[in-house]
mmCIF file of the C-alpha atoms, coordinates in Angstrom:
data_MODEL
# 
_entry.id   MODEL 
# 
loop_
_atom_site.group_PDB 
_atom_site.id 
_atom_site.type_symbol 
_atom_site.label_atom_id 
_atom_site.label_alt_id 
_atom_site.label_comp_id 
_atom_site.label_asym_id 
_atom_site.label_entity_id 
_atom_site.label_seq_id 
_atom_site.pdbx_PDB_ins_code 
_atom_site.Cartn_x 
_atom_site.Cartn_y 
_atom_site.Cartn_z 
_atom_site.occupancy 
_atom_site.B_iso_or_equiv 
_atom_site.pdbx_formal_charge 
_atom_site.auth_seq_id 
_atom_site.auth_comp_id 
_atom_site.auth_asym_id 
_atom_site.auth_atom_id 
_atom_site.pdbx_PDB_model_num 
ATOM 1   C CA . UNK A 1 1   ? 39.241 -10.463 -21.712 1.00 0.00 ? 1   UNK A CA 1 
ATOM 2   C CA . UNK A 1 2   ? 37.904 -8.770  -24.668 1.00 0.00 ? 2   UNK A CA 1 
ATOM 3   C CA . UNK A 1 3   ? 37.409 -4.552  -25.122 1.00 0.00 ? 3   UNK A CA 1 
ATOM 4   C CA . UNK A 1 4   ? 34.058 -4.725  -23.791 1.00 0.00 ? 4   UNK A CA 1 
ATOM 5   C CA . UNK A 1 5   ? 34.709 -6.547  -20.542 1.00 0.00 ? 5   UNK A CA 1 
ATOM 6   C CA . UNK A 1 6   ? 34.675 -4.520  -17.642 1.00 0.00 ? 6   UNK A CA 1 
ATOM 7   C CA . UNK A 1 7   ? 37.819 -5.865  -14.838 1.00 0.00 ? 7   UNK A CA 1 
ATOM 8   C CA . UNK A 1 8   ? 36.354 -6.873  -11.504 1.00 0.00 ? 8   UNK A CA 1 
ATOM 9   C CA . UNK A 1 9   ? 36.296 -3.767  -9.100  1.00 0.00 ? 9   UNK A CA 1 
ATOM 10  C CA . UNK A 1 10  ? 35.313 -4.625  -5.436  1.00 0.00 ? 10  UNK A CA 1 
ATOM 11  C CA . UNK A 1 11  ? 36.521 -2.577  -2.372  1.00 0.00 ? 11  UNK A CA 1 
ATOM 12  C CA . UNK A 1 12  ? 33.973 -1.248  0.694   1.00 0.00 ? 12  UNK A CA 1 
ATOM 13  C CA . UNK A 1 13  ? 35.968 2.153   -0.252  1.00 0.00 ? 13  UNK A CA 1 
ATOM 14  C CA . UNK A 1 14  ? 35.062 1.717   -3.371  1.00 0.00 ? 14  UNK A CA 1 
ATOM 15  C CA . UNK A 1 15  ? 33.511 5.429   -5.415  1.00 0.00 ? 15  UNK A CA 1 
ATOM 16  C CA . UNK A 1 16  ? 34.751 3.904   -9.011  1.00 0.00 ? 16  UNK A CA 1 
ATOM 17  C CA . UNK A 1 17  ? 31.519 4.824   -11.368 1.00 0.00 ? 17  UNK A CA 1 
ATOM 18  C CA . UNK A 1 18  ? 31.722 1.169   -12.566 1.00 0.00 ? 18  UNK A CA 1 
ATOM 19  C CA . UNK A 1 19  ? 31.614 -1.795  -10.235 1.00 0.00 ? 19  UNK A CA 1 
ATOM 20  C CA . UNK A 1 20  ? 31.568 -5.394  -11.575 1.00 0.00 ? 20  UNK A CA 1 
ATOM 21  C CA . UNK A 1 21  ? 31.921 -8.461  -8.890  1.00 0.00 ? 21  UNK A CA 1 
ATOM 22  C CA . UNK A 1 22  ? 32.509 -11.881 -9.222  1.00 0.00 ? 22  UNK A CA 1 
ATOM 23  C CA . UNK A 1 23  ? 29.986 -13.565 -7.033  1.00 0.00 ? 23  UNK A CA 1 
ATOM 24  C CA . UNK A 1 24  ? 30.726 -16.733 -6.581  1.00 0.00 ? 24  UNK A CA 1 
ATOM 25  C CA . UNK A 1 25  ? 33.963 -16.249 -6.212  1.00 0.00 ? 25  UNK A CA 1 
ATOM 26  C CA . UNK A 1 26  ? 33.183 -13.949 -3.427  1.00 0.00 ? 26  UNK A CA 1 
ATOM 27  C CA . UNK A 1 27  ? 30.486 -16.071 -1.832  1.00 0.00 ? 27  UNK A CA 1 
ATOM 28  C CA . UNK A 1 28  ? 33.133 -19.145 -1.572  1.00 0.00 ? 28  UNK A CA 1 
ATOM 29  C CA . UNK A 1 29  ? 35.787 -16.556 0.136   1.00 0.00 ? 29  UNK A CA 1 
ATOM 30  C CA . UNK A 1 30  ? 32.927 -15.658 2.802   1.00 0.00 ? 30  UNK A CA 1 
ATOM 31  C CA . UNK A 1 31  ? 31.751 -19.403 3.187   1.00 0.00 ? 31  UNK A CA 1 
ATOM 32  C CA . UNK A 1 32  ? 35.352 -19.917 3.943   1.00 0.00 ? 32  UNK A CA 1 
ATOM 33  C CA . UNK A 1 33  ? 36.043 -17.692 6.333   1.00 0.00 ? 33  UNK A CA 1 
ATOM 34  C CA . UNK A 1 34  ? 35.545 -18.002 10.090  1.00 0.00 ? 34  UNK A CA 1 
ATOM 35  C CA . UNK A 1 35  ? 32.334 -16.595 11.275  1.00 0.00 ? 35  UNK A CA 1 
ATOM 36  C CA . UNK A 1 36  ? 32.791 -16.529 14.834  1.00 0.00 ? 36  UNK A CA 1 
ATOM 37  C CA . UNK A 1 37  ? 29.849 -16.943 17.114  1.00 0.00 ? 37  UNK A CA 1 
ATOM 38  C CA . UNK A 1 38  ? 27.826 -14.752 14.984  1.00 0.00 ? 38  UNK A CA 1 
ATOM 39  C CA . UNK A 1 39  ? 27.513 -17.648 12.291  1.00 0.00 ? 39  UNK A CA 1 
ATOM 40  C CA . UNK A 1 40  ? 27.906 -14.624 10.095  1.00 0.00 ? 40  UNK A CA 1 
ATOM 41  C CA . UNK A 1 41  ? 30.253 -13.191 7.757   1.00 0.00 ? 41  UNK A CA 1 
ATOM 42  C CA . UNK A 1 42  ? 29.572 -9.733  4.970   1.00 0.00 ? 42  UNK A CA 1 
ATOM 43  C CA . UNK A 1 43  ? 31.477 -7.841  2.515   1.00 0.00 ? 43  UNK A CA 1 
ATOM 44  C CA . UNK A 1 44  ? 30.504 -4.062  1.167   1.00 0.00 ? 44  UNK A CA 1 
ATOM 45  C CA . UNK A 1 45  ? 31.217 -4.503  -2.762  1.00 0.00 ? 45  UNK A CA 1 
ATOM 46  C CA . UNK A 1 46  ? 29.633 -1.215  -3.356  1.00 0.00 ? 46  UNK A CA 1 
ATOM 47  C CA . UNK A 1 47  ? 29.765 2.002   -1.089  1.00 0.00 ? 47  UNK A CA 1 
ATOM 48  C CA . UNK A 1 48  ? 28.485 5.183   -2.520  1.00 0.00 ? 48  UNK A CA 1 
ATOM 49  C CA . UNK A 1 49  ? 27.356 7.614   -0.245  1.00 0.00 ? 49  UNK A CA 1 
ATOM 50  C CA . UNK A 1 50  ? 23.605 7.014   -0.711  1.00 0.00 ? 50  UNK A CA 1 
ATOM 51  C CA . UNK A 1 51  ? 24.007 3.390   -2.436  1.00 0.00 ? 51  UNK A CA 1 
ATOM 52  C CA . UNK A 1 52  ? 25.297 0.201   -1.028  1.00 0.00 ? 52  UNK A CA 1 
ATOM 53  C CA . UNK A 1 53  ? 26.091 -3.369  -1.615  1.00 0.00 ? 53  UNK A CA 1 
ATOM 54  C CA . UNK A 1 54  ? 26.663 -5.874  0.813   1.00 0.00 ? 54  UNK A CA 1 
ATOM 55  C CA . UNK A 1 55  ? 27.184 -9.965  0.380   1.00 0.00 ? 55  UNK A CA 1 
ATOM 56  C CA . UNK A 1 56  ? 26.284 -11.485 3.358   1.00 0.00 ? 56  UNK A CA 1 
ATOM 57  C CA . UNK A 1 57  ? 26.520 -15.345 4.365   1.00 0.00 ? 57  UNK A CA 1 
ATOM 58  C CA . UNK A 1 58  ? 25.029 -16.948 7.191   1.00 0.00 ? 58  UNK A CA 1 
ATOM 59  C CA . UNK A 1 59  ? 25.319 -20.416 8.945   1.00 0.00 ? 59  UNK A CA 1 
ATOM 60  C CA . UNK A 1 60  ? 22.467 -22.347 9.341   1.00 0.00 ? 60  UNK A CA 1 
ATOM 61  C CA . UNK A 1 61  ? 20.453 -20.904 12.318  1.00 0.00 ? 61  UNK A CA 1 
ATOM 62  C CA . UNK A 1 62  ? 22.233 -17.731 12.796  1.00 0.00 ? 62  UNK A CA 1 
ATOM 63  C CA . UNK A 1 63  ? 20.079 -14.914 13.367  1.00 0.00 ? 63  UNK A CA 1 
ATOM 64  C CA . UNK A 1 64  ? 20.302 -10.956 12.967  1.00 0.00 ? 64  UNK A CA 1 
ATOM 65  C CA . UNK A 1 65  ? 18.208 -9.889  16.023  1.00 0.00 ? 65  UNK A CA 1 
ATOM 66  C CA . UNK A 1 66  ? 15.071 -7.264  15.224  1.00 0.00 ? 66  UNK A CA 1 
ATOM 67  C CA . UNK A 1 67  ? 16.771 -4.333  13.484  1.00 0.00 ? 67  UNK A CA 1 
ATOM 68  C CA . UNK A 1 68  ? 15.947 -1.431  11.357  1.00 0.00 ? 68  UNK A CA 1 
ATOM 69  C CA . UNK A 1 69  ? 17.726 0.538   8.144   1.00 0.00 ? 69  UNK A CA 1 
ATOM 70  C CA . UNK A 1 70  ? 17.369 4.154   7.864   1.00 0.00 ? 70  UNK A CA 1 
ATOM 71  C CA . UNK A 1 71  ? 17.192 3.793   4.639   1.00 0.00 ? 71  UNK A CA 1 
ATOM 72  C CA . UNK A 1 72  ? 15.147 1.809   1.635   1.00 0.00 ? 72  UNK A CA 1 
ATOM 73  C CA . UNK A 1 73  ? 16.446 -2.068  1.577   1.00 0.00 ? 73  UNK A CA 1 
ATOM 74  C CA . UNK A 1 74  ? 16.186 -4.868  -0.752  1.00 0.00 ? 74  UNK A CA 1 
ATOM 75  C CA . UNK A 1 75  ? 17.408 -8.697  0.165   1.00 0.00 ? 75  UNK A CA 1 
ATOM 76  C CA . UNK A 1 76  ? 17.975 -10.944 -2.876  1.00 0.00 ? 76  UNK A CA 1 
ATOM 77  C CA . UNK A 1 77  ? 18.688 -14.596 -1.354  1.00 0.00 ? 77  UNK A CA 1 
ATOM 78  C CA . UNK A 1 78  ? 21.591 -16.562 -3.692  1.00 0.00 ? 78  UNK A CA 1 
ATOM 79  C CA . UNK A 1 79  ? 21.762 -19.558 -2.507  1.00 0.00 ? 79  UNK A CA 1 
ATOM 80  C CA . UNK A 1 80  ? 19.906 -20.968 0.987   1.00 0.00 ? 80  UNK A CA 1 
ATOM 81  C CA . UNK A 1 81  ? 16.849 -19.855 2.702   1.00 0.00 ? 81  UNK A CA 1 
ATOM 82  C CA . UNK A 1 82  ? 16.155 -17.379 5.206   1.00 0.00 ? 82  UNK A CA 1 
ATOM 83  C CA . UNK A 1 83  ? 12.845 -16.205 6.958   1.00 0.00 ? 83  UNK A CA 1 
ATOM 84  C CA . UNK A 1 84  ? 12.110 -12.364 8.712   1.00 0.00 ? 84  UNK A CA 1 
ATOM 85  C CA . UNK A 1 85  ? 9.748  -11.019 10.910  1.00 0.00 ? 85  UNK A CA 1 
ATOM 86  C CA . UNK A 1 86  ? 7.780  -7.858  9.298   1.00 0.00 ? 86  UNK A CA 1 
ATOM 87  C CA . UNK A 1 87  ? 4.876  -6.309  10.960  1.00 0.00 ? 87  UNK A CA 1 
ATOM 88  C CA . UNK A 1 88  ? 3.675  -9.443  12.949  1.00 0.00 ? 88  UNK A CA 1 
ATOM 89  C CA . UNK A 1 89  ? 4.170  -11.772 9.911   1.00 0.00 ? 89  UNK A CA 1 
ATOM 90  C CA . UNK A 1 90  ? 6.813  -14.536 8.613   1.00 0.00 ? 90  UNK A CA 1 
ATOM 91  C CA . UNK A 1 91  ? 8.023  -13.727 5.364   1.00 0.00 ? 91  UNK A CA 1 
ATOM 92  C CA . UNK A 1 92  ? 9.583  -16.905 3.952   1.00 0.00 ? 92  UNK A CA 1 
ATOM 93  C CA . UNK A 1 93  ? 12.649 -16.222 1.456   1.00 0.00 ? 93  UNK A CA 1 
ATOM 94  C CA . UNK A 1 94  ? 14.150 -19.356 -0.451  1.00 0.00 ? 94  UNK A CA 1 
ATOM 95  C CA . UNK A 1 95  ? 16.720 -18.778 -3.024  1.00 0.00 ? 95  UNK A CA 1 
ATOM 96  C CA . UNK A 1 96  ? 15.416 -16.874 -5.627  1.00 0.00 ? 96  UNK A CA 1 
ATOM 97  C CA . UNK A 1 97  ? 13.311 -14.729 -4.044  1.00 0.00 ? 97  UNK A CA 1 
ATOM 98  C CA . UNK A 1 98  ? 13.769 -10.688 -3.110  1.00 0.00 ? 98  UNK A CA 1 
ATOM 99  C CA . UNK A 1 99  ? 12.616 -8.796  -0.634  1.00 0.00 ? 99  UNK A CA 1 
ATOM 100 C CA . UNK A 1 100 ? 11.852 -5.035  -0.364  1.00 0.00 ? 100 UNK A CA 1 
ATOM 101 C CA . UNK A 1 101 ? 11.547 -2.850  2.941   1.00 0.00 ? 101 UNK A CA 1 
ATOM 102 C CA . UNK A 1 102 ? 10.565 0.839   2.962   1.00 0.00 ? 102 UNK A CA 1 
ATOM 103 C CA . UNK A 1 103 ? 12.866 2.907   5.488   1.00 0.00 ? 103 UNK A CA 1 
ATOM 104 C CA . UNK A 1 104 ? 12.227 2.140   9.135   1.00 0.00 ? 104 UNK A CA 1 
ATOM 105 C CA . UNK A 1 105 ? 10.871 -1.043  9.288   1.00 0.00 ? 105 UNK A CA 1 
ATOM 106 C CA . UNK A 1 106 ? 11.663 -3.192  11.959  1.00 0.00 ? 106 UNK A CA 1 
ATOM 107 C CA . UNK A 1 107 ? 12.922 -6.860  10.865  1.00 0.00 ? 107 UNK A CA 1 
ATOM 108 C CA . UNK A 1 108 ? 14.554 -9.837  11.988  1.00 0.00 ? 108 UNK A CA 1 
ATOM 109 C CA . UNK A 1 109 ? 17.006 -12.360 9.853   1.00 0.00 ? 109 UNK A CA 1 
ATOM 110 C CA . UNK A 1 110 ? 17.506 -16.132 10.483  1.00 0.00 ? 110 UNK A CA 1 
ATOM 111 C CA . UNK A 1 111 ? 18.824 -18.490 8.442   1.00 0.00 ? 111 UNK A CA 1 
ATOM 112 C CA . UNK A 1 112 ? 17.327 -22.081 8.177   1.00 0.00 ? 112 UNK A CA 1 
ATOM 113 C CA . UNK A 1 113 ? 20.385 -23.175 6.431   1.00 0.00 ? 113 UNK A CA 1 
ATOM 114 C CA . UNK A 1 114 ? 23.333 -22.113 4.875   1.00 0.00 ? 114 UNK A CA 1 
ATOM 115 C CA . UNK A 1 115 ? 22.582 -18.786 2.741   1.00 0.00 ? 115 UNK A CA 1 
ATOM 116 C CA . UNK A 1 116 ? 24.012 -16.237 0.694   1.00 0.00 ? 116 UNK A CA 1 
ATOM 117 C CA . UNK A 1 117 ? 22.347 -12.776 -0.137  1.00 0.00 ? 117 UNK A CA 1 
ATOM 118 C CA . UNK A 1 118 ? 22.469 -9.401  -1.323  1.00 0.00 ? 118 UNK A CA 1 
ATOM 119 C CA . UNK A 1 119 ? 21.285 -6.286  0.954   1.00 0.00 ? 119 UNK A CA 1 
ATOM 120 C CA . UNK A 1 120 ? 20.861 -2.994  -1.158  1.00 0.00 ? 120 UNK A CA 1 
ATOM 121 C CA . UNK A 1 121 ? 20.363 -0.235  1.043   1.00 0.00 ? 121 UNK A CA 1 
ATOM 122 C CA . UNK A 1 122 ? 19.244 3.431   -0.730  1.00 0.00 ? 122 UNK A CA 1 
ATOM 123 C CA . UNK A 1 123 ? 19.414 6.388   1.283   1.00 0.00 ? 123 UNK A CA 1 
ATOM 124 C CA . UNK A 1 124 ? 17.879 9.386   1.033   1.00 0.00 ? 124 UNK A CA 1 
ATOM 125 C CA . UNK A 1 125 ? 20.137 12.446  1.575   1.00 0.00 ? 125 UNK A CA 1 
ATOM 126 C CA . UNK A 1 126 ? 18.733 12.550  5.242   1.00 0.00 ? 126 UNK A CA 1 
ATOM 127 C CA . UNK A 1 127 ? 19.309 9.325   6.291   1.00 0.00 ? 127 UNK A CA 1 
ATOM 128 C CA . UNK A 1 128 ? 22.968 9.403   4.644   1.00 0.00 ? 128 UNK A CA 1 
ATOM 129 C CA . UNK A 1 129 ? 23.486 12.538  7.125   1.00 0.00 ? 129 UNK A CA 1 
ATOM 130 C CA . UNK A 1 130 ? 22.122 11.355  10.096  1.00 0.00 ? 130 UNK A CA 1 
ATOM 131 C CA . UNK A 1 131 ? 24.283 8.102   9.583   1.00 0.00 ? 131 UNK A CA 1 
ATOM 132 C CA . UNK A 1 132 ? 27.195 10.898  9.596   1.00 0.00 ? 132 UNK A CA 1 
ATOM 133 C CA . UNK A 1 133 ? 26.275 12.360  12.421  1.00 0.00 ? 133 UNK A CA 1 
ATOM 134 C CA . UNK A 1 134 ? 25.111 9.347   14.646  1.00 0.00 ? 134 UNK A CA 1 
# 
C-alpha cells in the first residue's frame, strides 16, 4: 500500500470522515451468505447521521414490497437487474443504470435475477429526527 492509499474502513457504526470499501469483496461475502426467505441480504458501509450507504443483494425474484424513504434515495445496480414501481410506471434498471427518488415516494423492488446495488439515502435534518423519534 503506498502513502496515498486510503485502508478499507467499513462498519454500519461507522462516523470515520473517510470511508473506502472494497466492493467486490463485499458483494461475494453477501452472495454468500444465507438470505433466508427474504432472498435478501444488506450491509450499511456508511452511516452518518444524514448520509447512508447500504449494499444490498437480492436472489432472483425476491421482492421489497411497496415502501417509502423519508429521505432523498439513489439505487445504482452492480451487477443484475431489477425493476420498481413509481407512480403507476415500470422503471427497468439493468446493471449500470441509477436511479433517483425524491423523499416520499412510494416504490417497489424485485429482482429478475441475481443483483447487487447501492441505496444512498440523504436526509434532511427533519427526516433524520423523525427517524429518531419514530
Amino acid at each position: 500500500m503506498d502513502e496515498n492509499s486510503i485502508n478499507p474502513i467499513a462498519s454500519a457504526s461507522n462516523h470515520s470522515p473517510v470511508v473506502s470499501v472494497d466492493l467486490g469483496a463485499e458483494i461475494a461475502r453477501l452472495h454468500k451468505e444465507n438470505t433466508g426467505p427474504s432472498g435478501r441480504s444488506s450491509k450499511t458501509l456508511v452511516n452518518y447521521p444524514d448520509f447512508r450507504v447500504v449494499l444490498m443483494v437480492m436472489k432472483s425474484n425476491a421482492k421489497f414490497a411497496v415502501h417509502k424513504s423519508p429521505g432523498r434515495i439513489s439505487v445504482e445496480v452492480l451487477d443484475g437487474h431489477i425493476q420498481s414501481h413509481i407512480l403507476g410506471r415500470l422503471v427497468d434498471l439493468p446493471a449500470g443504470h441509477v436511479l433517483a427518488l425524491d423523499r416520499e415516494i412510494l416504490h417497489d423492488v424485485e429482482a429478475l435475477e441475481e443483483t447487487a446495488f447501492l441505496l444512498t439515502i440523504a436526509l434532511s435534518a427533519e427526516a433524520e429526527q423523525s427517524q429518531k423519534r419514530g
